[in-house]
C-alpha positions as CSV (number, residue, x, y, z in Angstrom):
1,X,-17.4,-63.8,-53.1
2,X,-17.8,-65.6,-50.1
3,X,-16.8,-69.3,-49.5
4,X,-19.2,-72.3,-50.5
5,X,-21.4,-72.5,-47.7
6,X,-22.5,-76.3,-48.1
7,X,-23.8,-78.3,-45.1
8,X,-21.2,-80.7,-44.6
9,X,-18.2,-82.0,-45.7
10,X,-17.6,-85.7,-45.7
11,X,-14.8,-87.2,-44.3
12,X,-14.1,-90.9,-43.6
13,X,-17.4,-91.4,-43.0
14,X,-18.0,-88.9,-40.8
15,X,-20.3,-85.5,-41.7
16,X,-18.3,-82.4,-40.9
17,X,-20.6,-79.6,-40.9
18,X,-18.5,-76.2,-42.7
19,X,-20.2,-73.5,-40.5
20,X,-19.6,-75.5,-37.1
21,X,-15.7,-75.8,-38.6
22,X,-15.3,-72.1,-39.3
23,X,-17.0,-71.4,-36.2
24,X,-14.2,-73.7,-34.1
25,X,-11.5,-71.9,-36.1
26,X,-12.5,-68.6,-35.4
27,X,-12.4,-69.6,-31.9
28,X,-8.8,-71.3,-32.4
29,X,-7.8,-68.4,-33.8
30,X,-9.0,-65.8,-31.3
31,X,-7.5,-68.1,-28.6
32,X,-3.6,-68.5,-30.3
33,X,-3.3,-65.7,-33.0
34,X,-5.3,-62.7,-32.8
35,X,-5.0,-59.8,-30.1
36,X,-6.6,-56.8,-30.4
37,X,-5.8,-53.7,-27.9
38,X,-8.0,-49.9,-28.3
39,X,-5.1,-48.0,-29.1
40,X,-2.6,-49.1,-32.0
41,X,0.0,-51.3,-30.0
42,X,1.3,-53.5,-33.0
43,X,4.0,-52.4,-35.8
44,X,2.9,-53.7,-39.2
45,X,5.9,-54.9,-41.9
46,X,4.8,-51.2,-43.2
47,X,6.0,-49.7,-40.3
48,X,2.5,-48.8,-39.4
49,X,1.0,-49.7,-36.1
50,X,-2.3,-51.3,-35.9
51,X,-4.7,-52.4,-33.2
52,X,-4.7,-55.7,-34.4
53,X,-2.1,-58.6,-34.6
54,X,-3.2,-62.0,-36.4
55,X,-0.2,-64.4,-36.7
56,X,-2.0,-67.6,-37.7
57,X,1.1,-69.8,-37.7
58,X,0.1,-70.7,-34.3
59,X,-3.1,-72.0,-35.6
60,X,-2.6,-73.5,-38.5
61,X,1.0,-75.8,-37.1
62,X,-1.4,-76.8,-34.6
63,X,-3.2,-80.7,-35.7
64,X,-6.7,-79.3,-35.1
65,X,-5.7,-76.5,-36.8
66,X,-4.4,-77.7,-40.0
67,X,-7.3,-80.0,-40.1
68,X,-10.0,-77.0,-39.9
69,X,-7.7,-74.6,-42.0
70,X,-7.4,-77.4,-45.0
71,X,-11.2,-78.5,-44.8
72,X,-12.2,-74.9,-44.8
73,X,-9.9,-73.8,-47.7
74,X,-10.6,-77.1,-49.6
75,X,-14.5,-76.1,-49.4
76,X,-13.6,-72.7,-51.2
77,X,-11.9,-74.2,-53.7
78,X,-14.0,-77.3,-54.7
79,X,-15.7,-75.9,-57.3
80,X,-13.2,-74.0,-59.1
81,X,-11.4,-77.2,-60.7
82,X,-8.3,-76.5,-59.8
83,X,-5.5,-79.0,-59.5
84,X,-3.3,-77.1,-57.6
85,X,-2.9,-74.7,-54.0
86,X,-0.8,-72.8,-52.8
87,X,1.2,-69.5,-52.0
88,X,4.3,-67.9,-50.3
89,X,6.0,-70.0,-48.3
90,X,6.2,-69.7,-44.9
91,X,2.6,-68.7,-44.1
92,X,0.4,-70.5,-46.8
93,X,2.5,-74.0,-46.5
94,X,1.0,-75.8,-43.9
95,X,-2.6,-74.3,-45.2
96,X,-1.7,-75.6,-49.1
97,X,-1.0,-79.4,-47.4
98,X,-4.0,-79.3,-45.2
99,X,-6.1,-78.4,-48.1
100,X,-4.6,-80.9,-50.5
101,X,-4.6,-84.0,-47.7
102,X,-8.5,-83.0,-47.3
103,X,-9.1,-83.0,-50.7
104,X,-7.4,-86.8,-50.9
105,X,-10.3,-87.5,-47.8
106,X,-13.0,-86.2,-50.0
107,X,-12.1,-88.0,-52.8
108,X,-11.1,-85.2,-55.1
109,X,-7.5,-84.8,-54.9
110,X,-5.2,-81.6,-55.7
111,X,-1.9,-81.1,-55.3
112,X,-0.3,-78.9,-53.0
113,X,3.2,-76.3,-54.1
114,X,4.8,-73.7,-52.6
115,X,6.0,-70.8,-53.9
116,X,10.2,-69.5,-52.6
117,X,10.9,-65.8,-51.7
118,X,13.9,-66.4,-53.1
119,X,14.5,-67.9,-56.7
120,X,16.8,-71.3,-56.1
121,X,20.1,-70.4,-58.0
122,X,20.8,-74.3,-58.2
123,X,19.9,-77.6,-60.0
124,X,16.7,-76.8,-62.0
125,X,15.9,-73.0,-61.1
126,X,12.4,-72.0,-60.4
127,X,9.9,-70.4,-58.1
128,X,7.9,-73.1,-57.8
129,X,8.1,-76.5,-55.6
130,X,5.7,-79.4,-56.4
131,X,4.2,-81.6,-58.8
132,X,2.4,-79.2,-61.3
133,X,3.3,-78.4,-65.0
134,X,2.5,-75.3,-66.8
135,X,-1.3,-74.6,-67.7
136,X,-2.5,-75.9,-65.1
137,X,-5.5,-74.4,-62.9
138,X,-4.4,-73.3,-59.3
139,X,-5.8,-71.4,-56.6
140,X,-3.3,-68.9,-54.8
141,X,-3.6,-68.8,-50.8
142,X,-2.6,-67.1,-47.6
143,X,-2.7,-66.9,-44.3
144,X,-3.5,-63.1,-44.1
145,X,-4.0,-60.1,-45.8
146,X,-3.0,-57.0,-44.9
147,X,-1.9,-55.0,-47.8
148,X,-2.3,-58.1,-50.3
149,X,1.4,-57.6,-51.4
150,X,2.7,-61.5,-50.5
151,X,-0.5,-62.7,-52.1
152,X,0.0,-60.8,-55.2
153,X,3.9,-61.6,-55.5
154,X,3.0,-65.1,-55.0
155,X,0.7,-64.6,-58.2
156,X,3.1,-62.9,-60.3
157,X,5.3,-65.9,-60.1
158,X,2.7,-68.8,-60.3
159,X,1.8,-67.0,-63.6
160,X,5.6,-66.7,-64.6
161,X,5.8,-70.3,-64.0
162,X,3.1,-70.8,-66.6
163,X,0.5,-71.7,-64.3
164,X,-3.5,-70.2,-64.8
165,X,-4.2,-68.9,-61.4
166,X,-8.1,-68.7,-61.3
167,X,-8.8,-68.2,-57.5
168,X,-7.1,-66.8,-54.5
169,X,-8.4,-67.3,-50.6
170,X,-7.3,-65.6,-48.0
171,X,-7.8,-67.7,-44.2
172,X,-7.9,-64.4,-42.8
173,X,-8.2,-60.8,-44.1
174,X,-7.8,-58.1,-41.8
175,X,-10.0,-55.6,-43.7
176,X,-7.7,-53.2,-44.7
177,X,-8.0,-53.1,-48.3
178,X,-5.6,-56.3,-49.1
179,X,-8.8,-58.3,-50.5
180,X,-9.7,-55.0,-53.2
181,X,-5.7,-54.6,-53.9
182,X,-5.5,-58.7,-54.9
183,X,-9.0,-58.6,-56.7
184,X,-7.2,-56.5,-59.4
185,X,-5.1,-59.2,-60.0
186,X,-7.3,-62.0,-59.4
187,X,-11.1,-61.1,-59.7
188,X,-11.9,-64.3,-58.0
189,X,-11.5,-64.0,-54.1
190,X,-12.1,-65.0,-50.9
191,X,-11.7,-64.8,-47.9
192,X,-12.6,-67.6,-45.5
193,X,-12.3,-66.0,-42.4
194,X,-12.5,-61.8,-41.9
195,X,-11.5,-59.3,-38.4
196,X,-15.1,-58.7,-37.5
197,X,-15.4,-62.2,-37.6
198,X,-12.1,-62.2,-34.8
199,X,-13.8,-59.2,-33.3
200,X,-17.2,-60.7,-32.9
201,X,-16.1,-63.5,-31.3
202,X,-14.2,-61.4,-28.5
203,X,-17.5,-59.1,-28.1
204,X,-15.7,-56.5,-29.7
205,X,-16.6,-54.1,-33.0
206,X,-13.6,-52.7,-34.9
């Protein structure tokens, strides 16, 4: 499923148009966390190499950034009536509070969590930081996909936590099965941003 493709977002007043935003993203993106070399030049977590590196930290700690990222994500998850994103921290955090401090602009606000690698072994101990309660709707994110596994460990334990995960989006999926691997935990995904979309900007094909 691809995101929500409406004309504009609106935000104090002013019409953001979605398409334009992806479009600067993509461009923020290829400029600060996305190289690309002919032969495979980057060593995956797996071990593997790849011809492709996306690190979207970069991006998404920058201010324009976070305001693009959390626009863009918000507009995926509008519809879905959620009332919570989030993901793994480190990589979905600063994506989950862009999307939650747009969707205070637009007048429809969710809340934003993030979800520990490690289980806190003090105080109250859970998975989960933020203001939700079990049953609530949520959408799971990330900053990219490779293989899917953070995005599908970070849906394992929203769901042990009691909450009903009913989307996930993915700012960037590098189109190596990730998206199909998540989908079989989560039927309902997107992907706001995809490698031939990196690629295409660069006047490159994969």
């Amino acid at each position: 499923m691809a995101p929500r493709a409406g004309p504009a977002c609106r935000q104090t007043g002013v019409i953001m148009d979605i398409d334009r935003m992806k479009e600067e993203l993509v461009a923020r993106l290829c400029e600060k966390s996305f190289q690309y070399t002919e032969e495979p030049s980057f060593r995956l977590v797996s071990g593997r190499m790849s011809r492709f590196y996306v690190n979207c930290k970069p991006t998404t700690l920058s201010s324009r950034g976070m305001f693009l990222a959390g626009h863009l994500v918000f507009d995926a998850i509008r519809d879905t009536g959620v009332t919570g994103v989030g993901g793994l921290t480190f990589g979905a955090d600063p994506i989950a509070v862009a999307a939650a401090f747009a969707s205070e602009l637009m007048g429809q606000p969710i809340q934003a969590f993030s979800i520990r690698k490690t289980q806190k072994d003090h105080g109250i101990v859970k998975w989960i930081e933020g203001d939700l309660t079990p049953g609530q709707k949520v959408a799971i994110i990330d900053d990219v996909a490779t293989t899917g596994g953070s995005t599908i460990k970070a849906i394992e334990r929203a769901r042990e936590e009691g909450l009903e995960v009913v989307r996930a989006v993915i700012l960037v999926d590098r189109q190596e099965g990730g998206l199909e691997n998540i989908r079989k935990h989560v039927p309902d995904i997107v992907a706001v941003i995809t490698r031939d979309d990196l690629m295409a900007a660069i006047g490159k094909t994969a």
